[in-house]
N, C-alpha and C positions, 0 to 999 in steps of 0.2 A: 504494500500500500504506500503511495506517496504521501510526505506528509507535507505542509505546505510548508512557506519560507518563514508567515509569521509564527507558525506552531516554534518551529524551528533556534527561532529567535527571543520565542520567550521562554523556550526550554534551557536555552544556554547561555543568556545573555541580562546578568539585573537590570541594567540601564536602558532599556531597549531604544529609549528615544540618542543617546549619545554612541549605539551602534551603526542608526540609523543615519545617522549624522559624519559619521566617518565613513561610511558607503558610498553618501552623498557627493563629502568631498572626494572619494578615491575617484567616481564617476565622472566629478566635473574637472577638479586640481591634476586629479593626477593622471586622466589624460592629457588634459592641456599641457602639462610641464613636462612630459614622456614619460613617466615613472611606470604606467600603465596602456598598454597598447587600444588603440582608439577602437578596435576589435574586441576590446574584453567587456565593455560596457554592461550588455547584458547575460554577460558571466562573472560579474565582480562578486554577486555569494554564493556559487558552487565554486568557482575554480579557485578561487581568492582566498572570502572571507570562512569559508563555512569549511573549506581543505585545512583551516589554519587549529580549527579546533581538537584535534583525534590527540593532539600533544598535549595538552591544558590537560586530558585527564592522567598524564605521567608522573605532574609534578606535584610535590610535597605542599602540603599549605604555608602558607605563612617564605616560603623561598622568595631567594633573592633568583632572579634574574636578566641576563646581559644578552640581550637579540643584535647578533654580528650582520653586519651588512643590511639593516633595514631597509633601504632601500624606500619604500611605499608605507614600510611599516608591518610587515608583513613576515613571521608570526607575530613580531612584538606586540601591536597594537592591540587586535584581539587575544592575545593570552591577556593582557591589562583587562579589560573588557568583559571578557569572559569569569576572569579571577581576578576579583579586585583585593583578595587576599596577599597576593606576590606584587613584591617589588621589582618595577618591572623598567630597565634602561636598555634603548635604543644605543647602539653603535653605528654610527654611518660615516664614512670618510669624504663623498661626495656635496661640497659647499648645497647643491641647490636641492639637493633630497636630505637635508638636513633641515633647511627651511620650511621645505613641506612638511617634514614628521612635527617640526616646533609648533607650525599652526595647528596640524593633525590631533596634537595632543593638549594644547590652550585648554589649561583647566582643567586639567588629569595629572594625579597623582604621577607622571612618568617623566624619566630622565632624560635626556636626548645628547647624545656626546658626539661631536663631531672629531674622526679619526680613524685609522686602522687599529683594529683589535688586538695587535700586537704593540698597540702604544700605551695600548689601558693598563694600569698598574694595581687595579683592584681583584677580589676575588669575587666570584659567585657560586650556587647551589648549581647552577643550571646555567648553561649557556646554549641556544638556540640558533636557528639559522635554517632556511629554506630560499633552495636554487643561488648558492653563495659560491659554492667551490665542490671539488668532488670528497668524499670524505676524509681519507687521507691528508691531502692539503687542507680541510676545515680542523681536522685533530690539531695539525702541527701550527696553525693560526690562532688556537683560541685554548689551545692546554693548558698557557699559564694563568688564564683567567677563572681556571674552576680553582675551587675549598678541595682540600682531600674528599673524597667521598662525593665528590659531585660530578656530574651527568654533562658528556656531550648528546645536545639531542638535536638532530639532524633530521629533518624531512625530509623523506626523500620518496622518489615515485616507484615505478615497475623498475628498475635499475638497482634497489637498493642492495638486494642480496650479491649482487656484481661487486656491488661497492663493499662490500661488508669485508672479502675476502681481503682486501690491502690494510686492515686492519687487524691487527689480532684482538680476539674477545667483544668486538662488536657484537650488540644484540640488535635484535629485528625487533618491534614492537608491531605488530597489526594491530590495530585498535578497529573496531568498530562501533560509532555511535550510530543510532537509532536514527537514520533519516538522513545521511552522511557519507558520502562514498569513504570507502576503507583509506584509513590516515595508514601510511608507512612512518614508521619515527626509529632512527636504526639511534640505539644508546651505546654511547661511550663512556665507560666509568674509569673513574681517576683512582685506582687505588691508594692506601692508606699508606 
């Protein structure tokens, strides 16, 4: 059974009118600024927004999290959104997709750093990232930025288990939420 988009959004999202509002602007900002192909418009909550969710239910309540390469904002902004529990910072290196995420986020509880994630000198619970690098290159970009015991979590699509092999000890996560095409989230853990 399909369920519709606003079932959807009010199953996964408190704020529904400031999800609502960052759809808006992905549809209008961030095609017009290229963040978002002028083609995805009426794909921004299947392919986008609603892809970004299968990771949110990975993470630990109350975590800190660092989203490399935001880009659109994308997982950062809805994990924020979705879990307004986790402390949630943008990493972007590019000046005018750093502009976008600052408006994107006016008035939300979230960080926004402009730089490569191999400049951040902080740690986190969890560092995220989807369509950044392939995983390998994402381990070796963002290792130093995990706590012992904390989670690279990498989205990634039908490719992922390819991916998994250049790592050693990568996990595969298939998640499936209810009305959601199947989230891939492959985990990378920092040992102690």
């Amino acid at each position: 059974m399909q369920v519709s988009r606003e079932t959807l959004i009010e199953r996964y999202f408190p704020d529904i009118d400031r999800v609502h509002a960052y759809a808006a602007f992905l549809e209008s900002a961030g095609i017009e600024r290229g963040l978002i192909g002028p083609r995805e418009a009426d794909k921004i909550w299947d392919r986008h927004i609603f892809n970004c969710l299968p990771v949110t239910s990975l993470l630990k309540e109350g975590s800190i999290v660092f989203d490399i390469g935001s880009g659109a904002g994308l997982p950062g902004i809805i994990i924020a959104l979705a879990r307004p529990d986790l402390k949630v910072t943008l990493i972007e290196p590019l000046e005018r997709r750093v502009e976008f995420l600052k408006e994107a986020v006016a008035g939300l509880d979230i960080e926004v750093i402009r730089g490569q994630a191999q400049d951040v000198r902080t740690t986190a619970h969890y560092v995220t990232a989807r369509a950044v690098a392939p995983l390998e290159k994402l381990k070796k970009m963002s290792w130093h930025l995990l706590k012992t015991n904390g989670s690279l979590m990498a989205i990634k699509g039908k490719s992922a288990e390819e991916e998994m092999k250049s790592v050693p000890k990568a996990m595969l996560h298939e998640v499936n939420l209810d009305g959601i095409e199947l989230g891939r989230i492959v985990e990378v853990r920092k040992g102690a």
